[in-house]
Backbone bond lengths (Angstrom), bond angles and torsions (degrees), N, CA, C in turn:
res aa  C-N    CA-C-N  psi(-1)  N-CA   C-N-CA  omega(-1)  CA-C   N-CA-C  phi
1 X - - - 1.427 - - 1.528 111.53 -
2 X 1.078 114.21 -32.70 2.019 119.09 177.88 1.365 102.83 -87.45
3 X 1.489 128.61 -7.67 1.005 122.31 167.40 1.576 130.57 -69.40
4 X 2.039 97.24 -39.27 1.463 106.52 175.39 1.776 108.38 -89.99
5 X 1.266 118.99 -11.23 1.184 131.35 176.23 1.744 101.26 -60.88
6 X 1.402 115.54 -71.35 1.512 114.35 173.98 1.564 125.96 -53.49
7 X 1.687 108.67 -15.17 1.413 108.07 -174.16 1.573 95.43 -85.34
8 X 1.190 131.78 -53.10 1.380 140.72 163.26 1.281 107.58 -30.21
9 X 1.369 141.40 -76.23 1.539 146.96 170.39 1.529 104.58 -34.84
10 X 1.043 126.41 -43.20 1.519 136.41 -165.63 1.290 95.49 -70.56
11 X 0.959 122.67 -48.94 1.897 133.10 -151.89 1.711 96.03 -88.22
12 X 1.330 114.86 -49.76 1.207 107.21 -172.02 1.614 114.15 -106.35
13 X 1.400 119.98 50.35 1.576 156.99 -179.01 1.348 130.60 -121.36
14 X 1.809 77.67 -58.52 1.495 87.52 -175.80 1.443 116.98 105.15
15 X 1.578 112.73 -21.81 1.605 96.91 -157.36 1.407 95.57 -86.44
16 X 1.497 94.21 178.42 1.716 126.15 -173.59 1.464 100.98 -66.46
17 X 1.462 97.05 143.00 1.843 97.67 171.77 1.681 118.37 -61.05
18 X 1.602 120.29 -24.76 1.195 123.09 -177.42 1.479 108.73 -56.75
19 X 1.490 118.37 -62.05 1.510 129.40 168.48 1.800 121.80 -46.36
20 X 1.168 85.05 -56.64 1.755 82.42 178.52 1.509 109.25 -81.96
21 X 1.456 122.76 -11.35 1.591 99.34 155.65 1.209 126.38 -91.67
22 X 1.341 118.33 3.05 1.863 130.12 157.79 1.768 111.29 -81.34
23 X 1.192 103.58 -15.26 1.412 105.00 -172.83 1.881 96.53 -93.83
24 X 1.463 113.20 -41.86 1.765 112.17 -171.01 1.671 97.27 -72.74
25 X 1.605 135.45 -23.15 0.947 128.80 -147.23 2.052 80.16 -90.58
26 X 1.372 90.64 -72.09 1.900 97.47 178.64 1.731 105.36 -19.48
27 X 1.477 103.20 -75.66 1.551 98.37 -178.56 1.502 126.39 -42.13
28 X 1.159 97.69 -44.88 1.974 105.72 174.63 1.730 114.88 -36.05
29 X 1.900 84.07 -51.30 1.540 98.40 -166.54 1.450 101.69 -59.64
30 X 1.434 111.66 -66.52 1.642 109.21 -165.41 1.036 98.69 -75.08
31 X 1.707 156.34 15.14 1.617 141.30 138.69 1.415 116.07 -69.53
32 X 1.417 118.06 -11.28 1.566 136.35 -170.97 1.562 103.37 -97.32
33 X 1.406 106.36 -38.91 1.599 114.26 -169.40 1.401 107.40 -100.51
34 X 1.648 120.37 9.63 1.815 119.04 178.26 1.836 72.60 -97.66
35 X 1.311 122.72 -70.16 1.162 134.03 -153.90 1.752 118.35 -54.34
36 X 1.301 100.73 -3.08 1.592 94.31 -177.10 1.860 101.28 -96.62
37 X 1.272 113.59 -12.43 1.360 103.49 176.90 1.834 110.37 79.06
38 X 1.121 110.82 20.36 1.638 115.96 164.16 1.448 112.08 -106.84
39 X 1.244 119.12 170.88 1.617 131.69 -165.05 1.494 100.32 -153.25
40 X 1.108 135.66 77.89 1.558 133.38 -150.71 1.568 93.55 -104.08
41 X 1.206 123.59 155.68 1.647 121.58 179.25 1.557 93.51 -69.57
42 X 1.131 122.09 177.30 1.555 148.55 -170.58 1.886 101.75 -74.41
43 X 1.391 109.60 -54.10 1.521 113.97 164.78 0.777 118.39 -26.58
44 X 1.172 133.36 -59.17 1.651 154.94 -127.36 1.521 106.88 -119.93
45 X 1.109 113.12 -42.88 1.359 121.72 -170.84 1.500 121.33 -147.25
46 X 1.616 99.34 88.02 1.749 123.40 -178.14 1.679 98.41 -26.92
47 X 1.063 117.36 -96.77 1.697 127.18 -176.05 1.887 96.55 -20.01
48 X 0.979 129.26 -83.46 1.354 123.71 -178.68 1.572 114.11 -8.66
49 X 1.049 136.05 -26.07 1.704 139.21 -178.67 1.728 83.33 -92.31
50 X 1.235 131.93 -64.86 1.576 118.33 -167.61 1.377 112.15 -31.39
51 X 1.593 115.23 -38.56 1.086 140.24 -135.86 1.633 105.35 -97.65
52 X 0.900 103.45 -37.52 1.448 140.74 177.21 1.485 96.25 -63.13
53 X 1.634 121.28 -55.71 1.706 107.57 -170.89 0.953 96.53 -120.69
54 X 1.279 137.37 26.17 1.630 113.42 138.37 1.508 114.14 -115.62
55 X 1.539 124.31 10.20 1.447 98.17 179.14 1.214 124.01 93.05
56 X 1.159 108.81 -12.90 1.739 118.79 -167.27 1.598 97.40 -116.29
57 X 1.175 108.58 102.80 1.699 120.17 -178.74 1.720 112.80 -127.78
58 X 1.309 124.57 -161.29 0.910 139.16 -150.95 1.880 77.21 -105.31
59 X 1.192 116.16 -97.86 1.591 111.90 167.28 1.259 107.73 5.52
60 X 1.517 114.53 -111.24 1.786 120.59 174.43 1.829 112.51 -17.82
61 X 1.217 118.03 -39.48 1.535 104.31 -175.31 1.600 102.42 -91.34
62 X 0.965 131.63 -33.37 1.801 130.18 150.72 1.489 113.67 -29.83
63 X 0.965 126.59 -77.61 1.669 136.48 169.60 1.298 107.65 -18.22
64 X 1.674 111.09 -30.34 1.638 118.41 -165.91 1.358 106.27 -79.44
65 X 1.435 111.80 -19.35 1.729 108.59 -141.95 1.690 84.10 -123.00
66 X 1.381 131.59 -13.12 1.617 129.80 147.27 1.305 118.58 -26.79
67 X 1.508 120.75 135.29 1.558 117.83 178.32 1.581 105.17 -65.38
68 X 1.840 103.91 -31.12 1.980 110.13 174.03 1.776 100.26 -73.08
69 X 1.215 120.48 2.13 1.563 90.47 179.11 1.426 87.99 -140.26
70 X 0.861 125.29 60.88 1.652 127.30 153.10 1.541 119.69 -88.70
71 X 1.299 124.50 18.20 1.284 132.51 -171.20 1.876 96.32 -142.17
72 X 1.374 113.50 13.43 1.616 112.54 -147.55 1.782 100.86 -138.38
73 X 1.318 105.06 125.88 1.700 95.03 160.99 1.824 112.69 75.74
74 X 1.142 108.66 50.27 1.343 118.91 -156.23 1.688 83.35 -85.12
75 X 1.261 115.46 -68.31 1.560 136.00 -172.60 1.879 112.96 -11.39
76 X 1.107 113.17 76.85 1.715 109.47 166.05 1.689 112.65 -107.32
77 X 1.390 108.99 173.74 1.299 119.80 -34.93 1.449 128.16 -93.67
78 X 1.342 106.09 5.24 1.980 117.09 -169.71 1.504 93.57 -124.08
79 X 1.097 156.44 -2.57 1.678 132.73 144.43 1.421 105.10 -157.51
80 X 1.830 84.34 168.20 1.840 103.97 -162.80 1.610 89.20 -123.17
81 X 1.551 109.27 55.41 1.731 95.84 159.48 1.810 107.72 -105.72
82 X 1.005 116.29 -5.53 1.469 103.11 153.63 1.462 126.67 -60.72
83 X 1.441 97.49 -64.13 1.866 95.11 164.03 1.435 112.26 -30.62
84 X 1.347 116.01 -70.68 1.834 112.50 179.09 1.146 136.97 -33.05
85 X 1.653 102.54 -45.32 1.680 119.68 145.75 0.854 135.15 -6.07
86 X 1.601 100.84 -92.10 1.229 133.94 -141.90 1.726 105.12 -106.46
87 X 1.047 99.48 2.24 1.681 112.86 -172.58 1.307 112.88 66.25
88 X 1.524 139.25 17.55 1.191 145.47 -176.86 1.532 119.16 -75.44
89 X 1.361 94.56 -4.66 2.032 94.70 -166.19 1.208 111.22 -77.63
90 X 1.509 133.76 141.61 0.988 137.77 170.50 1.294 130.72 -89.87
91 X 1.059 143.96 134.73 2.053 134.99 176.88 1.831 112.44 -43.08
92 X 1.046 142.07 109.01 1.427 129.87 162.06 1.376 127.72 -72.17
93 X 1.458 110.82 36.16 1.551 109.05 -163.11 1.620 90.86 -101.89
């Protein structure tokens, strides 16, 4: 499904396949790295600083996959200003 999602974005963008296949690969990664449920220090794990300034972590995408936050935290994978929006955000505590 993120596959025809990026071909769609691509087409109606414009950009070059070089960029938007650095851009589908990036997203993959940090949709792979909310979803594994680790929090690695910044050393250790590049994406962790992305993660760090936008809010969008491993935590925050957990909240999503809660039977209480199945209505919560939709926003992948590099920011949660829709949640803010839309009133969708969930607490990560």
């Amino acid at each position: 499904m993120d596959g025809v999602g990026f071909a769609v974005a691509q087409a109606a963008t414009g950009l070059a396949l070089g960029p938007s296949t650095a851009l589908a690969t990036l997203a993959s990664l940090k949709t792979a790295h909310d979803h594994s449920g680790y929090q690695l220090p910044v050393w250790v794990d590049p994406l962790a600083a992305w993660s760090r300034v936008s809010g969008n972590n491993a935590r925050y995408h957990l909240a999503h996959h809660q039977p209480r936050g199945r209505r919560h935290n939709f926003q992948q994978p590099f920011w949660t200003f829709w949640d803010d929006l839309l009133a969708t955000r969930a607490p990560t505590t």
